[in-house]
LOLUMPA-977001 format. One line per 4 residues: number of its first residue (from 1); for each residue x, y, z of C-alpha. Coordinates in pm, whole numbers, plus 50000, padded with zeros to 5 digits. Layout:
NUM = X Y Z ~ ...
END
This chain:
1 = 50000 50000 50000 ~ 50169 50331 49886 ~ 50076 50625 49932 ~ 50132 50848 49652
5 = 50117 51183 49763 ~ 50147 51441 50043 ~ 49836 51575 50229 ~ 49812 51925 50197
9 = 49748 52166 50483 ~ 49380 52258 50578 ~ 49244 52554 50364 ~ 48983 52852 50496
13 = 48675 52658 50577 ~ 48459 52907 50357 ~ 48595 52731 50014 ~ 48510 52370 50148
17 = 48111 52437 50114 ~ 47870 52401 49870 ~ 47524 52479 49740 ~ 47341 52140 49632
21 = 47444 52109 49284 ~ 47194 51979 48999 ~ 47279 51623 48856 ~ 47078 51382 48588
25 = 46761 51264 48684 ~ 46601 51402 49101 ~ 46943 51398 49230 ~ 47167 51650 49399
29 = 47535 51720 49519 ~ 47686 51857 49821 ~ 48001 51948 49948 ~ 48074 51993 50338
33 = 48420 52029 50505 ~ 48464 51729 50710 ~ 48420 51912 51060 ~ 48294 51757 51357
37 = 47926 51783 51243 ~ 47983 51629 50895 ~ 48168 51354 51013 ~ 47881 51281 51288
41 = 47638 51305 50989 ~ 47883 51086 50809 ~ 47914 50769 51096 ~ 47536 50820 51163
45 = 47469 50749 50806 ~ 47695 50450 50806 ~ 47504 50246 51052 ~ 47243 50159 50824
49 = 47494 50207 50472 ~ 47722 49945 50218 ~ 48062 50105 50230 ~ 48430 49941 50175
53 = 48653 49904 50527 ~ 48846 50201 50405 ~ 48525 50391 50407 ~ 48465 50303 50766
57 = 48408 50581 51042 ~ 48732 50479 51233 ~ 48919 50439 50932 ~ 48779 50813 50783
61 = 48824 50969 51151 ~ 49172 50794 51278 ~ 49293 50954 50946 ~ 49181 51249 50935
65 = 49290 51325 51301 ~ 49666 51167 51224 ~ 49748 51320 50958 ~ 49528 51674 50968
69 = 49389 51599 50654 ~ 49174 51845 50428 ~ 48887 51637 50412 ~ 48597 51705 50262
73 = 48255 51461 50281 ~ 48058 51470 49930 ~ 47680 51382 49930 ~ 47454 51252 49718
77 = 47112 51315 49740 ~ 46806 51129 49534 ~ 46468 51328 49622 ~ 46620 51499 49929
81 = 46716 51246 50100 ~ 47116 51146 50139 ~ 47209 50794 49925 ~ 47524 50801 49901
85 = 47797 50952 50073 ~ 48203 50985 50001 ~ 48493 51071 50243 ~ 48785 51218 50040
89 = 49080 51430 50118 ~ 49248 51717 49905 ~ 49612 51635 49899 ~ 49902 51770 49714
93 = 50109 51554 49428 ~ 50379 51764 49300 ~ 50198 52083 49177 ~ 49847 51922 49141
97 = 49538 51886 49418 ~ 49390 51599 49405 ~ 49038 51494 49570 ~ 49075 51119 49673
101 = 48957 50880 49917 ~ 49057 50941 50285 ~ 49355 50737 50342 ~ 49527 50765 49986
105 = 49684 50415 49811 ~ 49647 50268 50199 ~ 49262 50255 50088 ~ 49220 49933 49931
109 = 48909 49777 49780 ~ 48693 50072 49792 ~ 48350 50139 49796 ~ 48135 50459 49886
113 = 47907 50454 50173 ~ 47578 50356 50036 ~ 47241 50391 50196 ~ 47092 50022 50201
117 = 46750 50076 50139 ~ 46854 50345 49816 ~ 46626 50276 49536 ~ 46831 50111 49304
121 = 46996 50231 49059 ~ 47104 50549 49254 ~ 47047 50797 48996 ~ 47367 50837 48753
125 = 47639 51063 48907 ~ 47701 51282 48603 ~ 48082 51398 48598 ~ 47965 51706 48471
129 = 47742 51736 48819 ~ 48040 51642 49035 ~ 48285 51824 48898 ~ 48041 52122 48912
133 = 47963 52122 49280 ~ 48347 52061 49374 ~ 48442 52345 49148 ~ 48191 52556 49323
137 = 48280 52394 49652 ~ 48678 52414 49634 ~ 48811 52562 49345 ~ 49186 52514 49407
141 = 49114 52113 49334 ~ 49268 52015 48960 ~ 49155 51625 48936 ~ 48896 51415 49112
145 = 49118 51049 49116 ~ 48934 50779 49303 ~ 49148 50468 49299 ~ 49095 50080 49345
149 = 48712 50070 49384 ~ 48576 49785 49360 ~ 48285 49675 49138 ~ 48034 49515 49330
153 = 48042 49504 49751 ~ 47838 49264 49983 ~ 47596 49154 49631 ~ 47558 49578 49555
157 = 47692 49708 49224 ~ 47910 49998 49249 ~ 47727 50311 49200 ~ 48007 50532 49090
161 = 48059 50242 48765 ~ 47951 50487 48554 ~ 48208 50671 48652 ~ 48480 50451 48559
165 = 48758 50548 48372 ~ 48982 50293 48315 ~ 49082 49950 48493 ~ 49303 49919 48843
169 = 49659 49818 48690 ~ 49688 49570 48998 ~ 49462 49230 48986 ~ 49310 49179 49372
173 = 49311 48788 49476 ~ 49049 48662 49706 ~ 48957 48286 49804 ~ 48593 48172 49837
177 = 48560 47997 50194 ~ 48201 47863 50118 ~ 48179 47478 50220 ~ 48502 47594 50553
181 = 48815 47515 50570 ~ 48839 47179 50474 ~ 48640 47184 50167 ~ 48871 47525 50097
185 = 49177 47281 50184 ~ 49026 47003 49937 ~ 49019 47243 49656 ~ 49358 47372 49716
189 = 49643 47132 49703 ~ 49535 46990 50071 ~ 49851 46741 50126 ~ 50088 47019 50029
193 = 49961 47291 50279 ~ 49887 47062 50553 ~ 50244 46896 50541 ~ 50463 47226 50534
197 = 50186 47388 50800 ~ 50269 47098 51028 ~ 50665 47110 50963 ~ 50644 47482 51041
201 = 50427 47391 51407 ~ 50761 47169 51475 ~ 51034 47393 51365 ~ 50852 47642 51589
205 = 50823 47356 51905 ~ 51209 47337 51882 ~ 51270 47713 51865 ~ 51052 47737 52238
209 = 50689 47696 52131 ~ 50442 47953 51963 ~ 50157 48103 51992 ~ 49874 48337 51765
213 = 49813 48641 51892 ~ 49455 48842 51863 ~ 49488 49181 51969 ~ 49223 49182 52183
217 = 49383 49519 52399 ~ 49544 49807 52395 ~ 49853 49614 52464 ~ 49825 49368 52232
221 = 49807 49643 51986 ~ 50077 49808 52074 ~ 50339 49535 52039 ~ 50214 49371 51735
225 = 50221 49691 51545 ~ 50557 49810 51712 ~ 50712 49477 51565 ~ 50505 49511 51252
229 = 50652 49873 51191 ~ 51029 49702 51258 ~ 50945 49427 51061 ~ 50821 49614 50747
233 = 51126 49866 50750 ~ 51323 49605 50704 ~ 51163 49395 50450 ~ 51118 49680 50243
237 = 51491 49835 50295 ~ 51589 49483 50076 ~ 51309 49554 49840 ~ 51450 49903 49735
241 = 51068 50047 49798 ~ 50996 50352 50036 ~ 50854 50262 50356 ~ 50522 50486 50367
245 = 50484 50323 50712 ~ 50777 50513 50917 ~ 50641 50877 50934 ~ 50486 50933 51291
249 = 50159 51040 51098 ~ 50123 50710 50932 ~ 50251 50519 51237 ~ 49982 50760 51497
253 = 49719 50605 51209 ~ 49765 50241 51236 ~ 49766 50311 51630 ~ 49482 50493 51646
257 = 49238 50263 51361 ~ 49342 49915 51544 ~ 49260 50140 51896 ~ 48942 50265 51763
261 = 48840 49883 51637 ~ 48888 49753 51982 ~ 48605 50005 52100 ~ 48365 49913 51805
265 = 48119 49665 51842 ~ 48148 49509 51496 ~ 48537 49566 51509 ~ 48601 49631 51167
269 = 48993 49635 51200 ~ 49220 49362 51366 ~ 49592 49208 51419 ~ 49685 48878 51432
273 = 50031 48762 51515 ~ 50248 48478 51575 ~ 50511 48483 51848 ~ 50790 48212 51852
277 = 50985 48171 52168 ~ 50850 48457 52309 ~ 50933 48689 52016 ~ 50684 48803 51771
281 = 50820 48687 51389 ~ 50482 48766 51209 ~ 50175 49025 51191 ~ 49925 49044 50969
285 = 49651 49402 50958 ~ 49317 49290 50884 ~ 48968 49450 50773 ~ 48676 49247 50891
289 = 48300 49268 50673 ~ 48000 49069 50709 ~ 48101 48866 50490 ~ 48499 48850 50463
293 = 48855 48935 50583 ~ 49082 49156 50399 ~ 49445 49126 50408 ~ 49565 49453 50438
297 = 49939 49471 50538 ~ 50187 49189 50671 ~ 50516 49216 50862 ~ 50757 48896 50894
301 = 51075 48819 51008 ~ 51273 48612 50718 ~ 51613 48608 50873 ~ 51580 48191 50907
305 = 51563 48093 50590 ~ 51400 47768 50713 ~ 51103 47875 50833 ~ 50787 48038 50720
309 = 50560 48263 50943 ~ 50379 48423 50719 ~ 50265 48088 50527 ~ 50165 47968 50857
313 = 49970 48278 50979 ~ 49769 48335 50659 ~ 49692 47962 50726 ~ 49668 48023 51045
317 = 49361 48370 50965 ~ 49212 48194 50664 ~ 49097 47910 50882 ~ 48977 48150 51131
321 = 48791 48321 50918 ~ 48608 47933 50796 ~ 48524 47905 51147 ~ 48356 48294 51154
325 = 48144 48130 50894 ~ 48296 48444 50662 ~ 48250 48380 50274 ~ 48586 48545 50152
329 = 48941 48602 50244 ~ 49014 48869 50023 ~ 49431 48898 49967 ~ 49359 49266 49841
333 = 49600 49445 49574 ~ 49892 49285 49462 ~ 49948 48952 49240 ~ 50230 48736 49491
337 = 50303 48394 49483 ~ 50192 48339 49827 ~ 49843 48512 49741 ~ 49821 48294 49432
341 = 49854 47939 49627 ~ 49513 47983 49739 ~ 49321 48187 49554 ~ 49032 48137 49296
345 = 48898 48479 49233 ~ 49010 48761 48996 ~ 48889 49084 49040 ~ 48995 49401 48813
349 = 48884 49706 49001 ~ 48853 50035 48837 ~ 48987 50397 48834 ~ 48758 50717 48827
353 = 48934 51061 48687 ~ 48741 51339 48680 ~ 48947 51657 48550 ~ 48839 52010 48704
357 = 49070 52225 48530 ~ 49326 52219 48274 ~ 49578 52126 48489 ~ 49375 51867 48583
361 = 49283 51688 48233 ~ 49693 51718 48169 ~ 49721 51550 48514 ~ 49439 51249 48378
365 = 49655 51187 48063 ~ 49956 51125 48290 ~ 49783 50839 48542 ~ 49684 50678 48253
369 = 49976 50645 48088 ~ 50107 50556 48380 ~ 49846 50294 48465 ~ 49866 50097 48120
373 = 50269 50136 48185 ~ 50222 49936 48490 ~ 50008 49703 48338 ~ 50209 49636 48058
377 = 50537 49537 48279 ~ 50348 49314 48533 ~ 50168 49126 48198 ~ 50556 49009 48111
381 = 50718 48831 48389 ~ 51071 48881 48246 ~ 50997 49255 48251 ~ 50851 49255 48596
385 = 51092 49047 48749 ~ 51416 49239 48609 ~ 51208 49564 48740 ~ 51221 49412 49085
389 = 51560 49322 49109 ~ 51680 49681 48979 ~ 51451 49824 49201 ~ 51634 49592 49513
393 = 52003 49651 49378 ~ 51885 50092 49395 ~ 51751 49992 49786 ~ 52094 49883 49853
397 = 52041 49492 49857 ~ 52055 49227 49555 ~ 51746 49009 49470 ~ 51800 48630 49470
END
């Protein structure tokens, strides 16, 4: 999960409101500053609404307050009544402003909050209407760029499809769990996974015993994301990539979403890890639905080459999610090996630009140049793999 740009500093509250703004067919827009009011509106209206993890109440406030972000909450209104509601945040990318979802390229899977008893379709969101009302609303904003949405949430079709510009560069992996885990284990190479899970509960026996950890408290939380941070750094100093997870904002985030989960009844957000001989080796970040886990984020130690925590603690969540009685783990962004050992669903989620200005519509050309870039050099595994290693050998480390 990288996050692509910098959040810019609040702006006079005056520019961040709007009037309702006309659309296509008996809907309206409108654009509030995400104050304490709006985002009370905005959790109140999520009790009863669809919306992705990322478009959670925790997740919108615990970023909002880490990182002072200049968020704004868009509504969408079909008769007069609110149907549909999105948390985004203006943030800077080089000398753009860009309106997207509240929490950036750490927002995976996303999907806006919508009210559950909408008539459906929800009128069509004209680009012409929402580009209006933000204009109106907050002028200094060049492109509207929401990112990795995905098509269909909990049975509901996307409402914002018809906004779609162009397809998610990244494939997302998920595994069905229907039938539990050993049906899931039938279908998936059962003698394989069972042996090296069973090698790896030895090899951890001999190294002092282990345990899996549920952060269940505030203490809980705090070590497994202290190691997770450490853990991460690392993993991604051999990788060559930037570590998006080491500035206090983003660390004051994490701490403050898996906090906030512990306090909400359906806790939407939680951390599993394993701890081998009294030292935590793995953590996994999950988002919990009705209906699935998501794998957001993993930390794991590889210094012994011979074992394999993070094998055995996706094993380890994916059968606790069977026993949940959950319908999909969902591995997220990101085609891995690892992700592709269990998996049997493919989904392609899509991109929606929406230019405000000139600067804007020049900004639009670049993502998708850059998007069918990316796509074209993770379709060729030569390409992508000789991308990898450079981009190792630059982070100071060599790929094997």
């Amino acid at each position: 999960m990288v996050d692509v740009g910098a959040v810019s500093p609040s702006l006079p509250r005056a520019r961040h409101d709007s009037r309702a703004a006309p659309m296509e067919g008996a809907a309206a827009i409108t654009v509030q500053a995400a104050d304490e009011a709006a985002l009370a509106d905005y959790e109140a209206f999520c009790r009863d609404a669809v919306h992705g993890p990322a478009q959670h109440p925790v997740w919108v406030r615990s970023w909002i307050a880490a990182t002072k972000a200049d968020a704004i909450i868009v509504t969408v209104h079909d008769r007069g009544r609110p149907v549909l509601k999105l948390a985004l945040e203006v943030a800077a990318k080089g000398p753009f402003r860009i309106a997207r979802f509240v929490g950036g390229s750490h927002a995976n899977g996303n999907f806006a909050a919508l009210a559950r008893d909408a008539a459906m379709p929800v009128p069509p969101i004209g680009e012409k209407a929402l580009a209006g009302a933000l204009r109106k609303a907050r002028p200094d904003i060049d492109l509207v760029f929401l990112s990795r949405q995905n098509p269909r949430f909990l049975a509901v079709e996307n409402p914002l499809s018809a906004l779609a510009t162009m397809t998610s560069p990244n494939v997302s992996l998920a595994v069905r769990l229907s039938g539990g885990f050993e049906a899931l284990l039938d279908r998936s190479n059962r003698k394989r996974k069972v042996k090296h899970y069973k090698k790896q509960i030895s090899k951890f026996r001999q190294a002092g015993g282990f345990r899996l950890i549920e952060a269940g408290t505030p203490q809980e939380v705090e070590l497994l994301l202290e190691t997770f941070f450490v853990l991460k750094s690392e993993r991604l100093r051999k990788m060559g990539i930037a570590n998006v997870f080491v500035s206090p904002e983003m660390q004051a985030f994490f701490r403050s979403l898996f906090l906030g989960a512990l306090e909400t009844e359906d806790t939407p957000f939680v951390l599993h890890g394993l701890e081998v001989g009294g030292r935590v080796i793995a953590v996994n970040g999950l988002s919990v639905t009705d209906h699935s886990f998501v794998y957001e984020f993993s930390g794991i130690d590889d210094g012994n080459p011979t074992t394999s925590p993070g094998y055995f603690l996706n094993y380890s969540s994916i059968e606790w999610a069977c026993r949940l009685d959950k319908k999909l783990y969902d591995f997220s962004v990101g085609d891995e090996r690892f992700k592709r050992s269990w998996s049997d669903v493919e989904t392609w989620q899509f991109e929606t630009l929406v230019p405000l200005n000139l600067k804007g519509r020049s900004l639009a050309l670049y993502e998708r140049g850059r998007a069918g870039a990316v796509r074209r050099i993770k379709a060729n595994p030569r390409l992508w793999a000789a991308v990898k290693k450079l981009r190792a050998r630059l982070g100071g480390e060599t790929a094997d």
